[in-house]
C-alpha positions, 0 to 999 in steps of 0.5 A: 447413427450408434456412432454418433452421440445421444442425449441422456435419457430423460428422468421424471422423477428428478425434480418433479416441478420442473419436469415441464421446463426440463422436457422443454429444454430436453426436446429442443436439444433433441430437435437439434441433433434430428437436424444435424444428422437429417433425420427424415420425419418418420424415423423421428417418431421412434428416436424420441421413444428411444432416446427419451427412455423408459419414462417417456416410453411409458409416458406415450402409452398413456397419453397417446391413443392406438392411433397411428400419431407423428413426431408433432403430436407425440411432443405435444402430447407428452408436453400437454402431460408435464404442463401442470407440473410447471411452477414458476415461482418454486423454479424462480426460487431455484434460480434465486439459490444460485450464487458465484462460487470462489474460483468461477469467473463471471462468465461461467456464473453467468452461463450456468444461469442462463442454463438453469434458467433456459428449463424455468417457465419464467415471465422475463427469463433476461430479466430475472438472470439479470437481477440473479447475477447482480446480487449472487456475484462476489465482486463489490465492485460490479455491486457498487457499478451497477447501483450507480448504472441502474439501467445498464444491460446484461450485456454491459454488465458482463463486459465490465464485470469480465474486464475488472476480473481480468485487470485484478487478475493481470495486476496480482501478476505484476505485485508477485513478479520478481524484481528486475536486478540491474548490474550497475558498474562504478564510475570515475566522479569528476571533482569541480571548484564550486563556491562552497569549497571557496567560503571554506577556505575563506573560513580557514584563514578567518580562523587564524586571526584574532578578535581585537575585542576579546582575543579569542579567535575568529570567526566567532560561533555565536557572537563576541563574547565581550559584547556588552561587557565592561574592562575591568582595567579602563571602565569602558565596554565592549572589550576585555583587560589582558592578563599574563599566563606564563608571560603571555597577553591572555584577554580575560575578564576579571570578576573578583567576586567570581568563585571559580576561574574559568578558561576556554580551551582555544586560550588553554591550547594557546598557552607556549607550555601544555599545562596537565590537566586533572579531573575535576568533580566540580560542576559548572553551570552558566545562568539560566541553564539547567545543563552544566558546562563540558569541563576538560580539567583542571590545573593551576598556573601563575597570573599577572595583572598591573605588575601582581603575580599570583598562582591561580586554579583554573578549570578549563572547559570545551567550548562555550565562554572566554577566560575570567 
């Protein structure tokens, strides 16, 4: 039997007002271990004095009589004793300041209720574990479940609070796992004729041709810039008059109100000699725009118009008009 282990030696003066729930759960306990060694009734007597140690030895002097008394009466008697001690609201209170702690899961809380509760006198201890659990868990979840599920059991409370732990816990694993890298090996693309290289090479050859309204090369990016406008020579519109640049047919319209001559860069680039061009700090606006136009220089260059020659300075510019 001193192979075997005992229980801890009961003490009175740990708190005294739960003395009648503490030897209630000490002598079940002690109950227990008399059956599982088989202890015959007459030496169980004695192992509750031995066990229960000099408190209770002191305890059964005074509560029992001379008279020879068995393991029954001795339990009821030290239990008559620690009877007025019991206080079921100072020991709900106890269990009303037990709360989840960081690192402890919702069935370890759930099981230290249970345990505090276990050596309570209380009315419904299944009811008050219950209502502990709820409001001393951290999980806003079970809170916000359980309001919406007023009547569920403590049983299904458990179950859905251990489940959304253990989702919580498995999902934090796979946000801190390490991403898979894939070795990726290069490949040969397979080129195909597709309708789109068909339209840039209708776009190509549209280049190489000319306007018969204005002269300036097709296709037009926003439209021929002669629409609208009057020939200066005919009086007609929709078209340009042709002057000569270096004995060259160049389409320009004419304004002799005009300040400045301007000359597109696709007619500068057309010309059979390349022209220098020179800085120029001159700015150019177009009507109604507040930005001025891109300018790539200036130069002065011979122009002919009905069999009249003079030299004129042109500023040419990148895009955007046709030659006047």
């Amino acid at each position: 039997m001193d192979n075997n282990p005992a229980l801890e030696p009961f003490t009175v003066s740990e708190a005294p007002p739960t003395q009648a729930a503490r030897w209630k759960a000490w002598i079940e306990r002690l109950q227990a271990y008399l059956e599982a060694l088989d202890i015959r009734d007459e030496c169980k007597r004695p192992l509750v004095l031995h066990l229960g140690g000099a408190d209770i030895h002191k305890i059964s002097k005074s509560v029992i009589e001379a008279a020879p008394h068995t393991y029954t009466t001795l339990n009821d008697a030290i239990s008559a004793h620690f009877k007025p001690y019991a206080n079921p609201d100072y020991e709900l209170f106890l269990l009303c300041q037990v709360h989840q702690k960081t690192e402890e899961s919702v069935d370890v809380f759930y099981a230290c209720l249970k345990e505090l509760a276990s050596i309570c006198t209380l009315p419904d201890e299944e009811d008050e574990v219950r209502t502990q659990f709820i409001q001393g868990c951290t999980s806003s979840m079970l809170h916000e479940h359980t309001l919406q599920e007023p009547n569920m059991r403590m049983k299904d409370i458990l179950t859905f609070g251990c489940s959304q732990e253990l989702s919580k816990a498995r999902a934090a694993t796979m946000e801190q796992a390490t991403p898979v890298q894939v070795k990726t090996e290069p490949v040969n693309a397979v080129v195909t004729r597709s309708p789109k290289n068909k339209d840039m090479q209708r776009g190509a050859r549209q280049r190489d041709r000319q306007c018969r309204w204005c002269g300036c090369s097709l296709p037009h990016p926003w439209g021929c810039p002669a629409h609208g406008k009057i020939c200066s020579a005919c009086g007609k519109i929709n078209h340009f008059a042709k002057v000569t640049l270096q004995n060259q047919p160049v389409p320009a319209l004419i304004d002799t109100g005009a300040s400045i001559n301007l000359m597109a860069a696709e007619v500068y680039h057309s010309l059979p000699t390349r022209l220098q061009l020179r800085p120029t700090s001159v700015l150019v606006y177009a009507f109604g725009n507040a930005q001025p136009l891109q300018i790539m220089g200036t130069f002065t260059v011979e122009v002919g118009h009905e069999g009249t020659d003079s030299p004129q300075k042109y500023i040419c510019l990148k895009k955007g008009l046709v030659s006047c």
